[in-house]
VOZA-595104 format. One record per atom (N, C-alpha, C): x, y, z. Coordinates in steps of 0.05 Angstrom, whole numbers, padded with zeros to 5 digits, always signed. Example, Ala and Ser with C-alpha at 12.3 -4.5 7.8 and 13.67 -1.06 7.14 Angstrom:
2
+00264-00114+00156 +00246-00090+00156 +00264-00066+00156 +00257-00045+00142 +00273-00021+00143 +00258+00001+00157 
***
This chain:
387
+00090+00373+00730 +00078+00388+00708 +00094+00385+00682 +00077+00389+00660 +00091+00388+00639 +00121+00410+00630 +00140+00399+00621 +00159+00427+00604 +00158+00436+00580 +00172+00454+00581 +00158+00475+00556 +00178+00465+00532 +00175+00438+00524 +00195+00431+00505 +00179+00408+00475 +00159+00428+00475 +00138+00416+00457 +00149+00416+00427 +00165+00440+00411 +00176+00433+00386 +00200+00418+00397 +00219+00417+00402 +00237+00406+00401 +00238+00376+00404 +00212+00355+00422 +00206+00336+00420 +00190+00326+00399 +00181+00351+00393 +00156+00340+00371 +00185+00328+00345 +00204+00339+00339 +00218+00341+00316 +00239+00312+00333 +00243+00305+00352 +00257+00285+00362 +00228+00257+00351 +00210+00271+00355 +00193+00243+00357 +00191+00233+00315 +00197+00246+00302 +00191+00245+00274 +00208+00220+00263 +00197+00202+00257 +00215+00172+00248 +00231+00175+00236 +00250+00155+00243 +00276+00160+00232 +00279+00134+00214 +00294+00145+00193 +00291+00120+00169 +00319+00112+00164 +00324+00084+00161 +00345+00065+00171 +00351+00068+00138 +00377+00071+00136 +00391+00071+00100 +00390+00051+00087 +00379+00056+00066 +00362+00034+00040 +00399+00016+00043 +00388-00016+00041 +00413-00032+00033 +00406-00044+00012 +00435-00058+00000 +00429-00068-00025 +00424-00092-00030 +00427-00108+00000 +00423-00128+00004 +00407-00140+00026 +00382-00151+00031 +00362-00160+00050 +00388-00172+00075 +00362-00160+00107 +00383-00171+00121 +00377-00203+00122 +00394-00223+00134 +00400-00244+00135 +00376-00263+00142 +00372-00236+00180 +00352-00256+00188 +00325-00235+00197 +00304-00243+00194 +00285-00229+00197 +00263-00245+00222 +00252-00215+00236 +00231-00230+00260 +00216-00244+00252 +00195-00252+00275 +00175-00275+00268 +00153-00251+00251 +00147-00230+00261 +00131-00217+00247 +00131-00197+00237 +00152-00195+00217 +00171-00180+00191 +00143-00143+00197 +00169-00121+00194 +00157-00103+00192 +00156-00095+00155 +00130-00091+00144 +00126-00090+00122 +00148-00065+00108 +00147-00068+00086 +00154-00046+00070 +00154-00023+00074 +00159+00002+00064 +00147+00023+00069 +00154+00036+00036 +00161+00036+00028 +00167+00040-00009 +00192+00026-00023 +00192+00028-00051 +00213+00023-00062 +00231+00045-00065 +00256+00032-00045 +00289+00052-00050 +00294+00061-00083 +00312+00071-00082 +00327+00084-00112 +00338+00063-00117 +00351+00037-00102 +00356+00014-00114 +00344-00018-00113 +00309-00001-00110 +00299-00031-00103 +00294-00031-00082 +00302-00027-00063 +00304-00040-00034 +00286-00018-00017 +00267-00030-00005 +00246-00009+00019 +00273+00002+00035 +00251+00028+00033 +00268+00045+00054 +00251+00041+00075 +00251+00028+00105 +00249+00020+00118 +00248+00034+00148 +00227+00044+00164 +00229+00060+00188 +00228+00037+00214 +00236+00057+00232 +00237+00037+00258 +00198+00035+00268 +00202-00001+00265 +00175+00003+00278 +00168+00005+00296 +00144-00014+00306 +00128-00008+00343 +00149-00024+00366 +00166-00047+00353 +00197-00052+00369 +00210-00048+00373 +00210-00020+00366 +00245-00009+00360 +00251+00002+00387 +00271+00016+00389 +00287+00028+00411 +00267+00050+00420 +00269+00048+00449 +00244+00074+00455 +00261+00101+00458 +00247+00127+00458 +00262+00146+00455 +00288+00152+00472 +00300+00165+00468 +00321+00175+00491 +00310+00189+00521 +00290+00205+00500 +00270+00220+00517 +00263+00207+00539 +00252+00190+00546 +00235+00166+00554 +00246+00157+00580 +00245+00159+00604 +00250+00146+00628 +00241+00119+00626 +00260+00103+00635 +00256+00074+00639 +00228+00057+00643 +00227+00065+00662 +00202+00072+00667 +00172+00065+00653 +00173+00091+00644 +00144+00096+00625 +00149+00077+00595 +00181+00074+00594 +00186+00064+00571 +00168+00033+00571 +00181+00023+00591 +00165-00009+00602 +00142-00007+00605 +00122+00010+00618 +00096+00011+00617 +00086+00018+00590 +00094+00027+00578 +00092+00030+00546 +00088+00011+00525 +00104-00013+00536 +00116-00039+00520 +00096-00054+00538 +00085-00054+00558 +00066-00069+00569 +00042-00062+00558 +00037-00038+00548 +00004-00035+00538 +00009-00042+00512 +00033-00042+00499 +00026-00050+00464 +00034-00082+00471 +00047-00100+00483 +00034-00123+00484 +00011-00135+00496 -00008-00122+00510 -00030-00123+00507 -00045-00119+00482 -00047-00105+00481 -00056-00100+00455 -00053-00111+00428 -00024-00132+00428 -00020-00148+00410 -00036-00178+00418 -00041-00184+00446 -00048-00202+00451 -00078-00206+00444 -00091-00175+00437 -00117-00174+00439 -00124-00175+00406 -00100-00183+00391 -00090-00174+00366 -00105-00147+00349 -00095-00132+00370 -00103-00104+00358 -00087-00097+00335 -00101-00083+00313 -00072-00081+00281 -00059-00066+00290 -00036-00075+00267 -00003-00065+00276 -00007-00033+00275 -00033-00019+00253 -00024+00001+00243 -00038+00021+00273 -00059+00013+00298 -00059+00022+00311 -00041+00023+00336 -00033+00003+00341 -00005+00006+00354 +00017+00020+00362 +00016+00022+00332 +00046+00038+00321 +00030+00071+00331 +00001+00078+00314 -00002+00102+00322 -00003+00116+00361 -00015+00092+00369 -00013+00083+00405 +00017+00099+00410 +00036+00084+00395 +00059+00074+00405 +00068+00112+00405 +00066+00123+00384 +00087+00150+00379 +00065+00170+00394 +00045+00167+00397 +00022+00184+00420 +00035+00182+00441 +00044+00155+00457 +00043+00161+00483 +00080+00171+00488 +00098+00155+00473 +00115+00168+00470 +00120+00201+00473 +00116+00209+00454 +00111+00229+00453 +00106+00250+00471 +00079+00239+00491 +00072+00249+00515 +00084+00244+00538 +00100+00216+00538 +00117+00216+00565 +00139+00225+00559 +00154+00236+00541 +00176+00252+00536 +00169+00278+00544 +00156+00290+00539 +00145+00313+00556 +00145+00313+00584 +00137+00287+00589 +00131+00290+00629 +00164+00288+00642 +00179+00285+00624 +00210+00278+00624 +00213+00254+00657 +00224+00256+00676 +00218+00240+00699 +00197+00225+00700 +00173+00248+00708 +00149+00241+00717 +00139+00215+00703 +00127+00200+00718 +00115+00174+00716 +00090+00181+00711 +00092+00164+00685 +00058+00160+00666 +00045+00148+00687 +00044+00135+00702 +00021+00139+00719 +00023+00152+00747 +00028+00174+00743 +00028+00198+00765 +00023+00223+00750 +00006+00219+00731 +00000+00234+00720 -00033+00251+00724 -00037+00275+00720 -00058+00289+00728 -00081+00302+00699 -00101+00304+00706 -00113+00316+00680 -00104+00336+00678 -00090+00354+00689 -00075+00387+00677 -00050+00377+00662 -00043+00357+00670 -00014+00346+00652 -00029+00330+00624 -00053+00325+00621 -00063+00313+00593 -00074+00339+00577 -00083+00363+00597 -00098+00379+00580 -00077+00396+00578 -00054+00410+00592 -00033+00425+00583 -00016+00414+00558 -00014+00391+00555 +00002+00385+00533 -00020+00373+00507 -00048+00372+00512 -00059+00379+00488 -00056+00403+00473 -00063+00420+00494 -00057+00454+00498 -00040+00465+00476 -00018+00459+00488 +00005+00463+00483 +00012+00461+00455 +00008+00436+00442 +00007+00429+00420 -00011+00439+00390 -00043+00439+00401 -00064+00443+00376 -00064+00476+00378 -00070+00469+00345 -00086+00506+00337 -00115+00501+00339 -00124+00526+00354 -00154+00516+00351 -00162+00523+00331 -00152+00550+00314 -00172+00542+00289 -00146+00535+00268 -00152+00526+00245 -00141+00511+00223 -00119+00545+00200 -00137+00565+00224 -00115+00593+00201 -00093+00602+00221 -00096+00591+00237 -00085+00605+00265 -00051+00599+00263 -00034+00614+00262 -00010+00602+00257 +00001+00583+00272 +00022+00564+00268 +00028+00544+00285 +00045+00554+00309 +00070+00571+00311 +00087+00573+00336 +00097+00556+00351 +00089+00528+00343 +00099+00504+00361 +00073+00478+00364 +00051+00496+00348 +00029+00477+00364 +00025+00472+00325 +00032+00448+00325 +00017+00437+00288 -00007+00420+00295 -00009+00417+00311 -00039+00391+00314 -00067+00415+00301 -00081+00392+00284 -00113+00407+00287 -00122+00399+00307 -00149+00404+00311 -00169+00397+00322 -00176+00368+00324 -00174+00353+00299 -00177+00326+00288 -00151+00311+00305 -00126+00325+00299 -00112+00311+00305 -00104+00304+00336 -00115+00332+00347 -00118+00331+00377 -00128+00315+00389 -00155+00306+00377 -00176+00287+00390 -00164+00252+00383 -00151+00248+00363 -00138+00227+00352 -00111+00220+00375 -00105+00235+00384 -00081+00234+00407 -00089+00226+00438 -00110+00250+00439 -00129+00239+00466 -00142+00219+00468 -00150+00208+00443 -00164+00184+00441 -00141+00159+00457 -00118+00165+00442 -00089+00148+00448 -00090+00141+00487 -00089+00161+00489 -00081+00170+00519 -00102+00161+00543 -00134+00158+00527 -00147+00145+00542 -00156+00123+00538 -00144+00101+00523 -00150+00079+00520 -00116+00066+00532 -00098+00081+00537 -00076+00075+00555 -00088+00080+00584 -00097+00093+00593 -00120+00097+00618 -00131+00080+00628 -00152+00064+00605 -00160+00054+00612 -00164+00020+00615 -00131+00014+00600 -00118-00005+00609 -00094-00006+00635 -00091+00026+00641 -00080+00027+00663 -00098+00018+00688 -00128+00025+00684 -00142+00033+00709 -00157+00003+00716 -00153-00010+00688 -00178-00038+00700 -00161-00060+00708 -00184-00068+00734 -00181-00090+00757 -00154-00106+00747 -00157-00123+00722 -00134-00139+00726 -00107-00120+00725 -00098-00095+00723 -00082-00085+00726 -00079-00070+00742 -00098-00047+00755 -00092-00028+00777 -00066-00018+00782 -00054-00009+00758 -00037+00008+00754 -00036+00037+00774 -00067+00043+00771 -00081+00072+00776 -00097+00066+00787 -00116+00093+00808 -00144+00090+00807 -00158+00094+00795 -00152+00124+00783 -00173+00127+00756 -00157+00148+00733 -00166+00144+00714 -00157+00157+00680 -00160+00189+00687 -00133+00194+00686 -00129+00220+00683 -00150+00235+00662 -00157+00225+00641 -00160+00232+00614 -00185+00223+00609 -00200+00218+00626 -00221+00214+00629 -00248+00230+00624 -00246+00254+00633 -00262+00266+00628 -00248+00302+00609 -00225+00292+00597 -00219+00310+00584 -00237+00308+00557 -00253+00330+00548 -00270+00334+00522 -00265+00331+00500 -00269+00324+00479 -00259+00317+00450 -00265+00338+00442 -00259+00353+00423 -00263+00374+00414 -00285+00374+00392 -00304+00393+00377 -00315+00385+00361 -00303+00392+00332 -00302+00382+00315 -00290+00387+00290 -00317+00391+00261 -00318+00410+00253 -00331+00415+00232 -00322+00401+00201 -00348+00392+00189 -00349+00378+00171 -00325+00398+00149 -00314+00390+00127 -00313+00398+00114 -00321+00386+00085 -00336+00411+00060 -00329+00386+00037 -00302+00373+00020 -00301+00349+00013 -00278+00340+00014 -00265+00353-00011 -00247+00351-00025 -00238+00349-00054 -00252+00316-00064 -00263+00315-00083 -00270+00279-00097 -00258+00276-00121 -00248+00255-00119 -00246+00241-00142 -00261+00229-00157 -00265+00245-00189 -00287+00237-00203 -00280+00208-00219 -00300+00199-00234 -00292+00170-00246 -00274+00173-00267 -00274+00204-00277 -00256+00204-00298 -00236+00209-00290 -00225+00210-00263 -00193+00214-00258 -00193+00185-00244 -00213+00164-00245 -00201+00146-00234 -00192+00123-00263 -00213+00135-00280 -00204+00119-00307 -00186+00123-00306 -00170+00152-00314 -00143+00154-00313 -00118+00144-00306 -00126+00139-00268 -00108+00126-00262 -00107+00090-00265 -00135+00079-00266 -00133+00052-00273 -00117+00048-00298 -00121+00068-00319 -00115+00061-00351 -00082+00059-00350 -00072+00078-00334 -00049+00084-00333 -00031+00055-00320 -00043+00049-00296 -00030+00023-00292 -00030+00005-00306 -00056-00003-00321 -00055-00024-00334 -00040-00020-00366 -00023+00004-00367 -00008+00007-00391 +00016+00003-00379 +00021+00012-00359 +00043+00007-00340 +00053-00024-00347 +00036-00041-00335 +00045-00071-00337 +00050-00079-00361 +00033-00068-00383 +00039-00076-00414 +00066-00062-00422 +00082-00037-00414 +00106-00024-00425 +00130-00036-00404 +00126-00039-00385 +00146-00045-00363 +00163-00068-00379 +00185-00073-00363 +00195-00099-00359 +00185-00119-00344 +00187-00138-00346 +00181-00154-00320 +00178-00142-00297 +00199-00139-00289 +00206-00137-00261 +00194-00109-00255 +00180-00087-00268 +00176-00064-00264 +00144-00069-00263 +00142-00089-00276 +00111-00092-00284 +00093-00104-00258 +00115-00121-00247 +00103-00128-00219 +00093-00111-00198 +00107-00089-00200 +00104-00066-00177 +00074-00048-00191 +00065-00048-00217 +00046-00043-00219 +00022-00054-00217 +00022-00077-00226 -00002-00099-00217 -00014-00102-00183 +00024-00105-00172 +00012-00094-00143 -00008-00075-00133 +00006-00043-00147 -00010-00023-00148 -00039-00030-00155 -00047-00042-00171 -00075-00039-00189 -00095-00063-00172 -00084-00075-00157 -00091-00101-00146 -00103-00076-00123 -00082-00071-00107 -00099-00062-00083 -00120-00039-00087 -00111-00020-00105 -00128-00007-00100 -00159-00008-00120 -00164-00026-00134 -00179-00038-00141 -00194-00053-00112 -00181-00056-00103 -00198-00071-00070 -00213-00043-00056 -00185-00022-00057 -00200+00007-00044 -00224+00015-00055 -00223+00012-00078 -00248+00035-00086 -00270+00021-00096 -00266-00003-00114 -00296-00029-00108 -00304-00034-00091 -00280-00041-00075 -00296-00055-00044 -00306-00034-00022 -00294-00014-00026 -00289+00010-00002 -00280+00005+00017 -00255-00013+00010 -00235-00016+00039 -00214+00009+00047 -00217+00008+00070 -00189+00020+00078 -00166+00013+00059 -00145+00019+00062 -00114+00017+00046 -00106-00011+00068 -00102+00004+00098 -00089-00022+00118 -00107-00051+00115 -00137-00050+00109 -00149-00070+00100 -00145-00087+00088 -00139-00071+00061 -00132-00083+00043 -00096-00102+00035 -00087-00089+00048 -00061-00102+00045 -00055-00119+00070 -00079-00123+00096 -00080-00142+00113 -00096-00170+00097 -00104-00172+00072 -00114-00192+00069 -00096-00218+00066 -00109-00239+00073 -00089-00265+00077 -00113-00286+00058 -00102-00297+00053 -00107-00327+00042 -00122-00348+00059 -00114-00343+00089 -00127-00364+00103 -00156-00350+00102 -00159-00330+00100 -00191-00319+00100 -00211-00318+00062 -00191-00334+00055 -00213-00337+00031 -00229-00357+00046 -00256-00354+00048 -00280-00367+00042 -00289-00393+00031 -00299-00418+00031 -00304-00432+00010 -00343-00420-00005 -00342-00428-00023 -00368-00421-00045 -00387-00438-00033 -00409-00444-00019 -00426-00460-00014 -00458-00448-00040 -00463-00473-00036 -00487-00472-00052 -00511-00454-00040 -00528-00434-00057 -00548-00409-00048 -00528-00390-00032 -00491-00395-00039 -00491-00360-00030 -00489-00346-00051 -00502-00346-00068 -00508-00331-00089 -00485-00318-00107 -00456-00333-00098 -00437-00332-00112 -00431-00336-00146 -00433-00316-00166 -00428-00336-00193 -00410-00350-00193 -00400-00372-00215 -00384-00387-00221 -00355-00366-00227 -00326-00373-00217 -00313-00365-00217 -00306-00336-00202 -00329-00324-00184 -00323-00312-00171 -00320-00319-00139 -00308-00313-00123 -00300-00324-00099 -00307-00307-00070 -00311-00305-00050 -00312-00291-00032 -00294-00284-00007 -00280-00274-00008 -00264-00262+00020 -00272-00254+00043 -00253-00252+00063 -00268-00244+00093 -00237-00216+00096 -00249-00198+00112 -00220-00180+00108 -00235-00175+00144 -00202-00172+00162 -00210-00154+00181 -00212-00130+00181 -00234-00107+00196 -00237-00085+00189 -00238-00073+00207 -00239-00042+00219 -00236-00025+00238 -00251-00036+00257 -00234-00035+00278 -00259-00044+00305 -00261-00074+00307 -00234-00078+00289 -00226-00108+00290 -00246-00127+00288 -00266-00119+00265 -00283-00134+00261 -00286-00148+00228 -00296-00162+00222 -00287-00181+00206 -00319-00176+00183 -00310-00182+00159 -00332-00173+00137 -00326-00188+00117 -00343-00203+00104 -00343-00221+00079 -00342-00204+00056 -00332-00201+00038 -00334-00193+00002 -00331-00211-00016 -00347-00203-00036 -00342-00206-00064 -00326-00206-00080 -00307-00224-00085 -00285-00216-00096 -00297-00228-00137 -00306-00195-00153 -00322-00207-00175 -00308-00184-00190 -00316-00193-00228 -00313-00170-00243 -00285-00166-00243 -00280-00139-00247 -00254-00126-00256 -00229-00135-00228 -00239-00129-00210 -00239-00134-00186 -00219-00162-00190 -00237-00183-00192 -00222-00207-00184 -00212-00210-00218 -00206-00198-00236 -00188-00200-00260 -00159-00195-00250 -00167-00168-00243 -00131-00159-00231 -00124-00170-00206 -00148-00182-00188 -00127-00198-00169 -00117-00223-00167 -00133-00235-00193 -00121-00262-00206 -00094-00258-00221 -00088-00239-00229 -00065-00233-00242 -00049-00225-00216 -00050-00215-00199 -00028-00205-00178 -00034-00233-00168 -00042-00250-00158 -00037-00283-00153 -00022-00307-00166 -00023-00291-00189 -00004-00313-00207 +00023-00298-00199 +00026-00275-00202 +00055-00271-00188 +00060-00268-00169 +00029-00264-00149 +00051-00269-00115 +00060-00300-00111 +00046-00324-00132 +00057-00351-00126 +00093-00361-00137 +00102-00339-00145 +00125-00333-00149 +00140-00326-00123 +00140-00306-00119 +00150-00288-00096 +00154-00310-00067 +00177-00313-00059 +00191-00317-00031 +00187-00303-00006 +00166-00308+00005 +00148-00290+00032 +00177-00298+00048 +00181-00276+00072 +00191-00272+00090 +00183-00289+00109 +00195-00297+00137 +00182-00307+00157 +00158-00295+00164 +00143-00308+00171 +00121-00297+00188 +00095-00277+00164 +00111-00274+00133 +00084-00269+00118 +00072-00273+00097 +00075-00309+00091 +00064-00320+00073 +00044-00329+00077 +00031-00319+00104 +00007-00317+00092 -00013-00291+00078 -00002-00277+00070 -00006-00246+00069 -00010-00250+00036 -00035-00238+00024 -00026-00229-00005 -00011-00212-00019 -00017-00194-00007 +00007-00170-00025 +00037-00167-00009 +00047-00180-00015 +00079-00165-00006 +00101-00163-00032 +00112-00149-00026 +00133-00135-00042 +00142-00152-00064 +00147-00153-00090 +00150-00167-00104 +00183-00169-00111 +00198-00153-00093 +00225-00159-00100 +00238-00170-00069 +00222-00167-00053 +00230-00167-00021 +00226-00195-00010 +00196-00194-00019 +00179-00218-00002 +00169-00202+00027 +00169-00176+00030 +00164-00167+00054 +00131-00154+00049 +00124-00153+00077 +00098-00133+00070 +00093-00108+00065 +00077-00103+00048 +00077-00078+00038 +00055-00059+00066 +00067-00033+00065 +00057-00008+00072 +00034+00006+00059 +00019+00022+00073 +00010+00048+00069 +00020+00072+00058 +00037+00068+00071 +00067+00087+00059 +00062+00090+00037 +00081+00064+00025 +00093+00053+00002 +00055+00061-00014 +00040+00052-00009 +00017+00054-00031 +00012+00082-00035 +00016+00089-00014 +00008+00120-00010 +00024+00139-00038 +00049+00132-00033 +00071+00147-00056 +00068+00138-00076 +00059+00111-00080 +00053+00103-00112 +00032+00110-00121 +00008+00116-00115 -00008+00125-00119 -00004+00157-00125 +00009+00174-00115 +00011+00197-00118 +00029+00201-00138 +00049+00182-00144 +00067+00185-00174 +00047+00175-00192 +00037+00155-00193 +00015+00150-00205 -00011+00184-00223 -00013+00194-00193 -00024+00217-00209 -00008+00238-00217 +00006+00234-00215 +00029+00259-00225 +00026+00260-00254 +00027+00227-00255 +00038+00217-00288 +00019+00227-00302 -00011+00223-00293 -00032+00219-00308 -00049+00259-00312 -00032+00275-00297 -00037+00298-00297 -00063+00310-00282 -00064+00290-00256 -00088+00303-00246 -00084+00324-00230 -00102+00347-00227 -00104+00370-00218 -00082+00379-00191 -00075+00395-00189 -00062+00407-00165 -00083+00402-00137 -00106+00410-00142 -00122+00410-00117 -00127+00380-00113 -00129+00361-00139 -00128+00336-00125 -00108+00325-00125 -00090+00323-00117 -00058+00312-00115 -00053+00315-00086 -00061+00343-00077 -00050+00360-00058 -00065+00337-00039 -00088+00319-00041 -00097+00306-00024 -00106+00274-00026 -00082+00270-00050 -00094+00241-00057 -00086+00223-00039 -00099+00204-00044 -00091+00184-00012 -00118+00155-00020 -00096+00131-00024 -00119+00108-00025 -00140+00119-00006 -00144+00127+00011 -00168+00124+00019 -00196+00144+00014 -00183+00154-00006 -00192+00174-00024 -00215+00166-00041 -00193+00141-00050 -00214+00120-00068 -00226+00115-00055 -00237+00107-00029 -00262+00094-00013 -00282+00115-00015 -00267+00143-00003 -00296+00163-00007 -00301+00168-00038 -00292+00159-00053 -00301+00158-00077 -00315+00145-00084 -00314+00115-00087 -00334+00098-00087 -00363+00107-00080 -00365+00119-00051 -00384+00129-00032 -00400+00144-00053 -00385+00175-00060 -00405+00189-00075 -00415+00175-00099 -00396+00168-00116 -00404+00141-00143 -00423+00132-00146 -00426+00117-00116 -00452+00095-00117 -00478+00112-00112 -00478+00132-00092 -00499+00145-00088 -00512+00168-00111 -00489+00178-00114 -00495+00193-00146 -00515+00173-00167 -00501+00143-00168 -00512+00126-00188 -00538+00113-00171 -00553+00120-00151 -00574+00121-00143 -00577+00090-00123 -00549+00093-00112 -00560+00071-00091 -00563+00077-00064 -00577+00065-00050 -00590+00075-00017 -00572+00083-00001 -00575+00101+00017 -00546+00110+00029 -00541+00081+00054 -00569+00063+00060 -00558+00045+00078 -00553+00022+00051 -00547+00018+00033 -00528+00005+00013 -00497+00003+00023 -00490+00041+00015 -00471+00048+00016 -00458+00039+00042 -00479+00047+00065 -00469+00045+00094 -00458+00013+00092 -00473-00001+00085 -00466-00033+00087 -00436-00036+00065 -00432-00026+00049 -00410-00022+00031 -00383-00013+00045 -00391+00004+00066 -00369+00020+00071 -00371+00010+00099 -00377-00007+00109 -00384-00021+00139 -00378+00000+00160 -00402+00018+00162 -00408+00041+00176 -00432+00028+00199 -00421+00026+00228 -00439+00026+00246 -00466+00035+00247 -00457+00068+00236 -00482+00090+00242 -00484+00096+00216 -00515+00106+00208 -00511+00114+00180 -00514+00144+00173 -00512+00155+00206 -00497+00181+00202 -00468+00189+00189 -00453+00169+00192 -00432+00167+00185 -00426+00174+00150 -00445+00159+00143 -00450+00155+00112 -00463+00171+00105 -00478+00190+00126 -00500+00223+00114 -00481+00237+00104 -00452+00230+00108 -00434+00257+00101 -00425+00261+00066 -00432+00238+00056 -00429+00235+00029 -00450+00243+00010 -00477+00252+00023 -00500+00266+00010 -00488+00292+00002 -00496+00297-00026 -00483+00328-00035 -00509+00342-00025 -00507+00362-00022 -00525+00386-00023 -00525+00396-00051 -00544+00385-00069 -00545+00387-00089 -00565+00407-00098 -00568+00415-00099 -00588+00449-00104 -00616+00438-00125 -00598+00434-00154 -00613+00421-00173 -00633+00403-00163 -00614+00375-00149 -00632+00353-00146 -00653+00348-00124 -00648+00373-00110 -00672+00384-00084 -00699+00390-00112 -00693+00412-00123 -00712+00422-00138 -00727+00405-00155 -00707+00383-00162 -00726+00362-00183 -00746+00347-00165 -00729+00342-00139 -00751+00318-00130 -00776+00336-00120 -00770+00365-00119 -00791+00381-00110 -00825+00377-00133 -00801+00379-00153 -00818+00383-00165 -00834+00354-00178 -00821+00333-00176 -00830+00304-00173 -00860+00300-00155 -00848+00313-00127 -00862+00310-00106 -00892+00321-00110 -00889+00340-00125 -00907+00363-00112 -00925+00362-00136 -00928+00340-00151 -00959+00335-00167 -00977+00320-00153 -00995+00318-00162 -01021+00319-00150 -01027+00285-00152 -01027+00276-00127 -01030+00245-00123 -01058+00237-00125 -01078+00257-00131 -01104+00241-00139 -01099+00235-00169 -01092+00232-00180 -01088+00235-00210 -01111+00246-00228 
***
């Protein structure tokens, strides 16, 4: 059974960040762990990634079966950025089982240390348990897709997934905070003054900035999307794909490891012609020249992280609201885009195709409940069609 040592691991499991140097190490792996921001002197401050040392916590053990499901999973080239989340889920959970063998494990040992962990509701104080609801189901999700590479034929690890028929919880919508166009003017205007006041070398780290997320919120990519794009997936222009002259088309991989062509047009491909003239500068690391965006003082790959925090100094600068700060996040700009386009009256299966949504339930969630625009079309509707 599980032990009752749920904060104290939880605060063991929190990454540990390796001290900014002033100088790149020597030699780097075949498949360089990206960035994660710019240090106080330049230099990414840098966390241990999905290779690093497994916990102390961790019996031998589970450690190895651990490192066997995330090379699987690399072999299936699942992204790094789910991996890594795989990687501190299951962690996490076999530090708990302390001895006990991950696969001698029971569904009271998956649902006690769900348990253990989430608040069920979002006012409820924490005492040890910080997980929501959201985040609960995001962990279980972890735990049974380790299941269920434990449980199939070519492995027979197990007979069957503990975690199997443990329930997802249901999570209620909420409305989001959005970012309107005039705080995104803001922050576009701001970068692109950025590059004009900078120095050189300061100016690069903004173009970066303006490059990707110009991909986020035109294209409606994810953030990891976007900074997974490579070069070998530009496209060539064939005749009737209705490409104009000088615009180009990309292929990006996308959630569900599935793969999607864009447009790379407009403002869009202005600023990423300009971040191309200086990533043909820049000295890629082993293993990521083929990558567009990496670090412009490093040669390494850039983070989520790292975009994450620039983006939020970004709005600091530009004075946007407390309530939107409190939640900005590139991928912010994607649900932005979403309401944008639909506000500006395009089909929600547009958008769905925009935002490469399976279901276009998915994409119902961006309909406002707009009170007004019920009433207009009411009243649109409700004349008299014999004329």
């Amino acid at each position: 059974m599980l032990r009752a040592r749920v904060l104290i691991t939880a605060l063991r499991m929190t990454k540990r960040l390796r001290t900014p140097s002033l100088t790149p190490p020597t030699a780097e792996p075949a498949d360089p762990q990206p960035d994660v921001g710019d240090g106080e002197n330049g230099e990414p401050e840098n966390s241990d990634g999905e290779n690093g040392e497994p916990e102390n916590s961790l019996s031998a053990e589970n450690a190895g079966t651990i490192r066997q499901f995330l090379n699987a999973l690399a072999n299936e080239q699942r992204p790094i950025t789910t991996r890594s989340a795989y990687r501190a889920d299951l962690e996490h959970f076999a530090s708990e089982l302390g001895p006990q063998s991950l696969l001698a494990v029971t569904k009271d040992d998956v649902s006690s240390w769900l348990a253990n962990n989430t608040r069920m509701r979002p006012e409820d104080p924490a005492r040890g348990r910080s997980w929501t609801a959201k985040t609960r189901n995001r962990k279980l999700a972890a735990l049974k897709a380790f299941y269920r590479w434990a449980t199939d034929p070519d492995q027979a690890l197990m007979p069957r997934s503990p975690a199997e028929n443990v329930r997802t919880l249901k999570v209620a919508r909420t409305d989001p905070v959005r970012l309107t166009e005039r705080d995104l003017a803001k922050l576009f205007n701001y970068l692109d003054q950025q590059i004009a006041l900078r120095d050189e070398r300061q100016s690069r780290l903004f173009l970066l900035d303006l490059a990707t997320l110009r991909l986020c919120y035109h294209l409606g990519l994810r953030i990891s999307e976007a900074l997974t794009m490579r070069f070998s997936h530009r496209t060539r222009n064939t005749r009737g794909s209705g490409v104009q002259d000088g615009d180009f088309l990309w292929e990006f991989r996308t959630k569900g490891d599935n793969i999607r062509e864009d447009l790379i047009a407009g403002i869009v491909r202005v600023d990423l012609e300009r971040w191309l003239r200086v990533r043909a500068t820049i000295a890629a690391k082993p293993g990521a020249s083929d990558y567009v965006f990496l670090h412009p003082w490093t040669g390494r790959r850039v983070t989520r992280k790292r975009a994450w925090e620039r983006l939020n100094q970004a709005g600091e600068a530009v004075g946007l609201t407390d309530e939107v700060r409190e939640v900005l996040s590139p991928h912010k700009l994607r649900h932005a885009v979403a309401y944008h386009s639909l506000e500006a009256g395009e089909s929600v299966t547009a958008v769905q195709a925009l935002l490469g949504h399976a279901n276009v339930s998915t994409t119902s969630i961006y309909i406002q409940d707009d009170r007004q625009a019920r009433l207009d079309m009411i009243r649109r509707r409700s004349r008299d069609i014999r004329g």
